[in-house]
C-alpha positions in Angstrom: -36.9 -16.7 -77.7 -34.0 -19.0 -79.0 -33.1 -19.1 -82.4 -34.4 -22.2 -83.0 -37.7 -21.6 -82.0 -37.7 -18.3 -84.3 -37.3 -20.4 -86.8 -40.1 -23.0 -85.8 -42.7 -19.7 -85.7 -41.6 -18.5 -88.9 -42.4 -21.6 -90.7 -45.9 -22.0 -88.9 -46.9 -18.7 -89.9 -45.8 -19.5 -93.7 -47.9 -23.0 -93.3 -51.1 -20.8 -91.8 -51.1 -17.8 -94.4 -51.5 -20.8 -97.3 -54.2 -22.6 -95.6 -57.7 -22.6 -96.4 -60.4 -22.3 -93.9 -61.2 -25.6 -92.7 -64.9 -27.3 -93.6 -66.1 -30.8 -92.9 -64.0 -33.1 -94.9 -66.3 -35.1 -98.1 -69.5 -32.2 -97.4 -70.0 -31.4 -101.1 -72.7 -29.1 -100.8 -70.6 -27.9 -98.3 -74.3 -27.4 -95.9 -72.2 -28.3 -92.6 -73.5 -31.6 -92.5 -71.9 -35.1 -93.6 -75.0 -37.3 -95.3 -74.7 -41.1 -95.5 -75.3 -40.2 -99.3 -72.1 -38.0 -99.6 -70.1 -40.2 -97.6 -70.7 -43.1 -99.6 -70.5 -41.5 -102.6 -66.5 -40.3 -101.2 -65.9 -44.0 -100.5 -67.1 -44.9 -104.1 -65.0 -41.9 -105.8 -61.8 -43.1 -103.6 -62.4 -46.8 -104.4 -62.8 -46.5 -108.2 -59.6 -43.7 -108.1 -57.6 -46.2 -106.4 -58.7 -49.8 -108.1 -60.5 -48.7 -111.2 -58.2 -46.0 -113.2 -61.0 -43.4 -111.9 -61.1 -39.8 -113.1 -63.2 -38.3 -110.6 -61.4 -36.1 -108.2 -61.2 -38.2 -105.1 -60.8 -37.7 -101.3 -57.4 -38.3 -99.8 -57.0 -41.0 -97.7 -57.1 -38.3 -94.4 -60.1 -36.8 -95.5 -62.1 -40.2 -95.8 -60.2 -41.5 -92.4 -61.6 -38.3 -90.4 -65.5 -37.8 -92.6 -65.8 -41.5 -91.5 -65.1 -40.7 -87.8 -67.2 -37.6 -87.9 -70.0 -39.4 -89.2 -69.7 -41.9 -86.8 -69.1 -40.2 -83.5 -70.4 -36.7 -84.4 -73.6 -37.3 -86.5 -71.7 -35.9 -89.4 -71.5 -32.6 -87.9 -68.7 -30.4 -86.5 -68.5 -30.8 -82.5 -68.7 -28.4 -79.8 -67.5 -29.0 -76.9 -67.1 -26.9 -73.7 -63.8 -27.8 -71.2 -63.8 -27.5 -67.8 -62.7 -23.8 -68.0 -65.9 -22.7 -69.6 -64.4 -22.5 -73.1 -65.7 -23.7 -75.9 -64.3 -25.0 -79.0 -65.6 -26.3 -82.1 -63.8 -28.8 -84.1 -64.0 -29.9 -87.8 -61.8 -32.7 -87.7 -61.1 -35.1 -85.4 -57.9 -34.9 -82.8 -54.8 -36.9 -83.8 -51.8 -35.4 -82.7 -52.2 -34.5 -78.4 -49.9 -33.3 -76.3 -50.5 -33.4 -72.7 -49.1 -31.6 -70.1 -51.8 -32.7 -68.1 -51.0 -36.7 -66.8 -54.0 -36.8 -65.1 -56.3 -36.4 -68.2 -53.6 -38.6 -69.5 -54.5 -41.5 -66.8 -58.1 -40.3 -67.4 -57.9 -41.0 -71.5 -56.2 -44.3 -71.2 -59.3 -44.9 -69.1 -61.1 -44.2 -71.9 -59.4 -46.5 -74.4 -57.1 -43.8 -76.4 -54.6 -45.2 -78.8 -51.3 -44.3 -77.3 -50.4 -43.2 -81.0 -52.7 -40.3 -80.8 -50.4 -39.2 -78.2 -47.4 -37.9 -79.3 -46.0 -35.4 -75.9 -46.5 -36.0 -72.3 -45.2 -34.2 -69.1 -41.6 -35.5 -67.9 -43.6 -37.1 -64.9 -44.6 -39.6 -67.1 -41.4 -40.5 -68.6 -40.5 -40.6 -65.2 -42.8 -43.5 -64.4 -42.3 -46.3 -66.6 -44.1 -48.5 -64.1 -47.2 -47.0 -64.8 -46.5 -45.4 -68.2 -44.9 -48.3 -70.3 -46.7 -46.9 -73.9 -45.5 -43.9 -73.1 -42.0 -43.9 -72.8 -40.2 -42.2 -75.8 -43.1 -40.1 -76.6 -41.8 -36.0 -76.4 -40.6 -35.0 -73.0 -43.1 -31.3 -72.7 -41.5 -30.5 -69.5 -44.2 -29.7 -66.6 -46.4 -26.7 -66.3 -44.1 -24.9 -64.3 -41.0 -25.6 -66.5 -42.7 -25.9 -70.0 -40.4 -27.0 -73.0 -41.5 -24.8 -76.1 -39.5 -26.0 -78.7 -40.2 -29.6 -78.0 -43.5 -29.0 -78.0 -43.7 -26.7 -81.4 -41.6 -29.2 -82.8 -44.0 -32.1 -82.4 -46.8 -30.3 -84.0 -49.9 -31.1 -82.2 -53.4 -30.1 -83.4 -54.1 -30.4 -79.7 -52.7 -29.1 -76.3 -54.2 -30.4 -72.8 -53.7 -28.2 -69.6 -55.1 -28.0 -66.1 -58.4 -26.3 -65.7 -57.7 -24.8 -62.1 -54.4 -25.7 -60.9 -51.6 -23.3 -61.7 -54.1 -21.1 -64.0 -51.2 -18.7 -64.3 -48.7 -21.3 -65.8 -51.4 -23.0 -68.0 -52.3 -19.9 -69.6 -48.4 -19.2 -70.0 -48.1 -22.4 -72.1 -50.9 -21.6 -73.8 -50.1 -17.8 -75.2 -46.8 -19.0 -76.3 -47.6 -22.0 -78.1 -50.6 -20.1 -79.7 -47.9 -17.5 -81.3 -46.0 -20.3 -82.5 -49.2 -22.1 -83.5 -52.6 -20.4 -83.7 -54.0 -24.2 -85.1 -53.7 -25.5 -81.9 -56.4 -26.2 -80.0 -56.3 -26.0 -76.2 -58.4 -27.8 -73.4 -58.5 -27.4 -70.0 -59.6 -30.5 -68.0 -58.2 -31.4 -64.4 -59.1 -34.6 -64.2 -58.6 -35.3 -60.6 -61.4 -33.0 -58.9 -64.6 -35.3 -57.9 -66.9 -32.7 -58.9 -65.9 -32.4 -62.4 -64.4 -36.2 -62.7 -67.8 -37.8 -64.8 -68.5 -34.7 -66.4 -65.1 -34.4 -68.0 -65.2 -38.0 -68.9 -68.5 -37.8 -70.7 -66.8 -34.7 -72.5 -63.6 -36.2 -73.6 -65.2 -39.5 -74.6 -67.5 -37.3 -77.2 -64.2 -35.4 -78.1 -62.2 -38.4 -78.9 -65.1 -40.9 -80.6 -65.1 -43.2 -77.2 -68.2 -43.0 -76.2 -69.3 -45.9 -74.8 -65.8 -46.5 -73.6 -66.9 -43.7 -71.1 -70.2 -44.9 -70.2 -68.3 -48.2 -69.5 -66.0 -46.6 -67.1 -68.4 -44.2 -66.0 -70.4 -47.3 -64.3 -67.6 -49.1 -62.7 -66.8 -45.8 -61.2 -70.2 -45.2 -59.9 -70.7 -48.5 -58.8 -67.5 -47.4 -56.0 -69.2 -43.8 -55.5 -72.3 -45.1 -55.0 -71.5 -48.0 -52.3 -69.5 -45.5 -50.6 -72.5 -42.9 -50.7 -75.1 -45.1 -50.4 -74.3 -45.4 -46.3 -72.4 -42.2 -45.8 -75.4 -40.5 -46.4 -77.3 -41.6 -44.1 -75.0 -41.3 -41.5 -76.6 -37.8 -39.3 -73.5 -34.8 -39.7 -73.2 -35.2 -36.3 -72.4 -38.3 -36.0 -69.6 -38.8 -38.5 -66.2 -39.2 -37.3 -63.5 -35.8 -37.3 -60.4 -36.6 -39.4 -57.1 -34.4 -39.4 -55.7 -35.2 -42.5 -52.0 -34.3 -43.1 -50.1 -33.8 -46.5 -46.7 -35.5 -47.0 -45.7 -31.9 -45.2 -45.6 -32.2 -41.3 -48.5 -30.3 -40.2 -49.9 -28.9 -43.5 -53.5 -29.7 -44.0 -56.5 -29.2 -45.7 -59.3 -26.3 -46.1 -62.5 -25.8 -47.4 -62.6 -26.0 -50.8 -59.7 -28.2 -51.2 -59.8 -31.6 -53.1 -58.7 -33.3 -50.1 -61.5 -32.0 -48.2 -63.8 -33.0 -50.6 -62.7 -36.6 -50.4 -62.8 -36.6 -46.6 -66.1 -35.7 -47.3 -67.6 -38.1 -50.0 -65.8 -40.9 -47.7 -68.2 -39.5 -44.7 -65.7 -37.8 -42.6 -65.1 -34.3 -41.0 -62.4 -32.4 -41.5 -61.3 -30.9 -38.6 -59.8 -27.9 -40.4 -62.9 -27.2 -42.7 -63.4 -23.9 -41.2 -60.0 -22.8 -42.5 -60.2 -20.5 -45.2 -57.1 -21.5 -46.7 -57.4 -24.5 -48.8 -53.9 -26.0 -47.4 -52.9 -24.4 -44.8 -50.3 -24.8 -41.9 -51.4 -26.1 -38.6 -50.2 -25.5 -35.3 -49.4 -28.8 -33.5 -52.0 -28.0 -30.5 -54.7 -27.4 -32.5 -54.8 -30.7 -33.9 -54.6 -31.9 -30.6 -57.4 -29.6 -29.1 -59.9 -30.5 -31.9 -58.7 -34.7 -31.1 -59.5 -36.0 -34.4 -61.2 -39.8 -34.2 -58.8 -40.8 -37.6 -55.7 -39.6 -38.7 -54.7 -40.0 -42.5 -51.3 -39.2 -43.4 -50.3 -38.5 -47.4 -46.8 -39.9 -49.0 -45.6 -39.9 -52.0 -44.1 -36.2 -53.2 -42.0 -34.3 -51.2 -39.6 -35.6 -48.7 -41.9 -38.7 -48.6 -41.5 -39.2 -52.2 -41.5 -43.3 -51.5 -44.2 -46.0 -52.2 -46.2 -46.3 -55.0 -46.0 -48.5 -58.3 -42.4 -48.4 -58.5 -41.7 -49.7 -54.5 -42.7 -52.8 -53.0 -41.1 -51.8 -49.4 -43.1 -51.1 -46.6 -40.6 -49.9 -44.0 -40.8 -46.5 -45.0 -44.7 -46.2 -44.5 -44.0 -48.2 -40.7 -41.8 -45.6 -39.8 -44.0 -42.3 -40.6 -46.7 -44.1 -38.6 -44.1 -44.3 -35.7 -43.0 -40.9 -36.3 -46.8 -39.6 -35.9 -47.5 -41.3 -32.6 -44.3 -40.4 -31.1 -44.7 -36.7 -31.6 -45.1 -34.4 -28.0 -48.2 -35.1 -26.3 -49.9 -36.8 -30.0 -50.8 -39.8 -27.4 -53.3 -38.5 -26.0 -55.5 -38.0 -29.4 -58.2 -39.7 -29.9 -56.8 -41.7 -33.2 -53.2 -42.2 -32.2 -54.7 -44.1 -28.8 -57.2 -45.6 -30.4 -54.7 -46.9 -33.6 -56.5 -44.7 -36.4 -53.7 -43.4 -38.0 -53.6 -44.3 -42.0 -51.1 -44.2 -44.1 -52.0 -43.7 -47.9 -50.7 -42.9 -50.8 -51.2 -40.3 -53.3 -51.5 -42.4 -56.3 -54.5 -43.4 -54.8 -56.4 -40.6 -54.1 -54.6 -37.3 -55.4 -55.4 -37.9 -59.3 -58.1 -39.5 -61.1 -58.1 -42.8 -59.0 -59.1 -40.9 -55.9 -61.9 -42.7 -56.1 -59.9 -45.7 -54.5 -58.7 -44.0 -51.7 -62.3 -42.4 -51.0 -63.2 -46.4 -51.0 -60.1 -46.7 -48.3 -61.2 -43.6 -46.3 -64.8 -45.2 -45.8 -63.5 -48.4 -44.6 -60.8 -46.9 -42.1 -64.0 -44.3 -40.5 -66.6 -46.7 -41.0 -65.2 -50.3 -40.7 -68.6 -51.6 -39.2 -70.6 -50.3 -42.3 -68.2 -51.2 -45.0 -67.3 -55.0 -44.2 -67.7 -55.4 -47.7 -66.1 -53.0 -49.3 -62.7 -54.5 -50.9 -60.3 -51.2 -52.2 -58.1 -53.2 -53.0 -59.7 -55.0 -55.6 -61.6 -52.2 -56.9 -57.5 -51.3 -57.5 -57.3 -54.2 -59.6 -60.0 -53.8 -61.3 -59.1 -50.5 -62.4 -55.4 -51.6 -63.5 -56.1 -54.4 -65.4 -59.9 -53.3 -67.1 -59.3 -49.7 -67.6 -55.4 -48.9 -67.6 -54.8 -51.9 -68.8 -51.7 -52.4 -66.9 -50.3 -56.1 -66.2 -49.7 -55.6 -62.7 -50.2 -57.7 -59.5 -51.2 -55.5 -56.3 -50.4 -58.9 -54.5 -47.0 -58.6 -55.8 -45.7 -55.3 -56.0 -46.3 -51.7 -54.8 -47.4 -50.0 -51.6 -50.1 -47.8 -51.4 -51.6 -47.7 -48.1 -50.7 -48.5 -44.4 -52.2 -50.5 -42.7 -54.7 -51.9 -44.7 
């Protein structure tokens, strides 16, 4: 531990041995519960302090700020609220100062409508995406989960820490004892905010946790109203019957498992992964057996790795033509069902490896099902999603590349 951040743990501790247990803020009777009565009666005491030459001890200005919020968002009463890790945590006040290491809860608040303000540290990925992060930049660089920076992050003094659920469990909870030795105030949440099977549930959660609500039913139906299209048809397609898609990370040959996030996409989209009896959830493939099991679609992912192109911040498309070439020209790949039959996508992850994968499950359906989803426009549900709920000012007919071909 540096010196510096000796120092930072000494003066917490000093800060926590003078502080009193926390109660609701303005709950006179001190019953757990914040009355319209006693919150009025706060507002009074505060007003005639302020304007009138008051005696009456009167609430600071905090204390009115967060009983108000409470009263509004949490009937008045403390909030508990259980993360996608199966903890609970019960909360008195309302969150003010977050630090995420997490950017796709990040992408998944702004979705909600958080003021950027209440965010004062985010991972260096976001710094290093001004595209897509333009409130964030000059917030506290946290490092990443695998390469944390503690003394930032003490230093910044958040009275809230967001971190993965179930990806790198073993970092997270790294993060986690050492800013809790530092800090035992914090609170710490665990969403992922990229898995399908938790996305609504975590929304709901963090809507209620941050007093936006019906922010989160609002975004909650535009993203069912793209689920459920896509659903709507797959589901009625027999098992049997749906096409067999390889899909293939920006890794040559490394694929997808049961259990994997990918799979599950393949899946909502109405596909079948030809690797879903792997037990692995990304494993290594050997070249022949993609070519014994002849795969009707072929989706390739870019955008990390040695295919860290595309995206927000690249408008080129020449890179994603020339991994399409590179697929069809490998040994013997011709004579696959999807490279003969020109069924090999291009997409990527921005679009369907975080919170947005609900775009590139839209994509998905269209490429294996282009009969049943003539519809179906990703491409504006994109814009949609940029301009209503990350409120981003950017033209999709103008800039980036996301998926190839269309």
């Amino acid at each position: 531990m540096t010196r510096k951040l000796l120092l930072l743990v000494c003066c917490t501790f000093l800060l926590v041995g003078t502080a009193a247990a926390e109660a609701i803020p303005c709950d006179r009777d001190g019953n757990g519960t914040l009355t319209s009565s006693e919150l009025a009666a706060a507002i009074l005491d505060s007003l005639d302090a302020r304007f009138m030459g008051g005696t009456v001890e009167a609430p600071s200005p905090v204390d009115l700020r967060d009983a108000a919020f409470i009263y509004e968002h949490w009937d008045g009463r403390a909030l508990t609220i259980t993360d996608s890790s199966g903890r609970a945590t019960t909360l008195t006040r309302p969150l003010r100062r977050i630090a995420l290491f997490n950017s796709d809860t990040l992408d998944m608040l702004r979705s909600l409508g958080l003021e950027p303000d209440r965010v004062v540290g985010v991972s260096k990925y976001v710094l290093e995406d001004p595209v897509f992060y333009p409130e964030y930049q000059g917030k506290a660089n946290l490092g990443s989960i695998w390469s944390p920076d503690y003394e930032q992050a003490a230093s910044i003094h958040p009275d809230a820490v967001f971190l993965y659920a179930t990806l790198s469990e073993s970092s997270c909870a790294d993060i986690e004892k050492t800013l809790r030795s530092i800090d035992p105030g914090i609170r710490f949440f665990r969403f992922d905010g990229y898995r399908p099977a938790t996305y609504a549930e975590e929304a709901r959660t963090l809507g209620l946790l941050l007093g936006k609500e019906e922010e989160a039913r609002r975004f909650l139906s535009f993203h069912r109203s793209v689920t459920g299209t896509v659903a709507g048809v797959v589901d009625a397609i027999p098992v049997e019957d749906r096409v067999s898609v390889y899909l293939e990370s920006w890794h040559d040959y490394k694929s997808a498992g049961k259990g994997s996030g990918y799979d599950e996409k393949i899946e909502l989209a109405g596909g079948r992964n030809i690797f879903a009896d792997t037990a692995v959830e990304y494993p290594v493939v050997d070249p022949e057996a993609v070519i014994s099991r002849n795969p009707d679609v072929i989706i390739k992912l870019v955008g990390a790795g040695e295919l860290a192109f595309g995206g927000y911040g690249d408008d080129d498309r020449s890179s994603f033509e020339q991994v399409l070439r590179a697929i069809g020209d490998r040994p013997v790949w011709n004579q696959i069902k999807a490279v003969r039959d020109g069924r090999v996508h291009i997409i990527h992850t921005d679009v369907i490896g975080g919170p947005d994968y609900f775009i590139g499950t839209a994509y998905l359906a269209k490429w294996f099902y282009p009969d049943l989803f003539g519809d179906l426009d990703p491409r504006a549900i994109h814009q949609q999603y940029l301009k209503e709920f990350q409120r981003l000012d950017y033209d999709l007919d103008r800039h980036g590349t996301f998926v190839y071909p269309a």
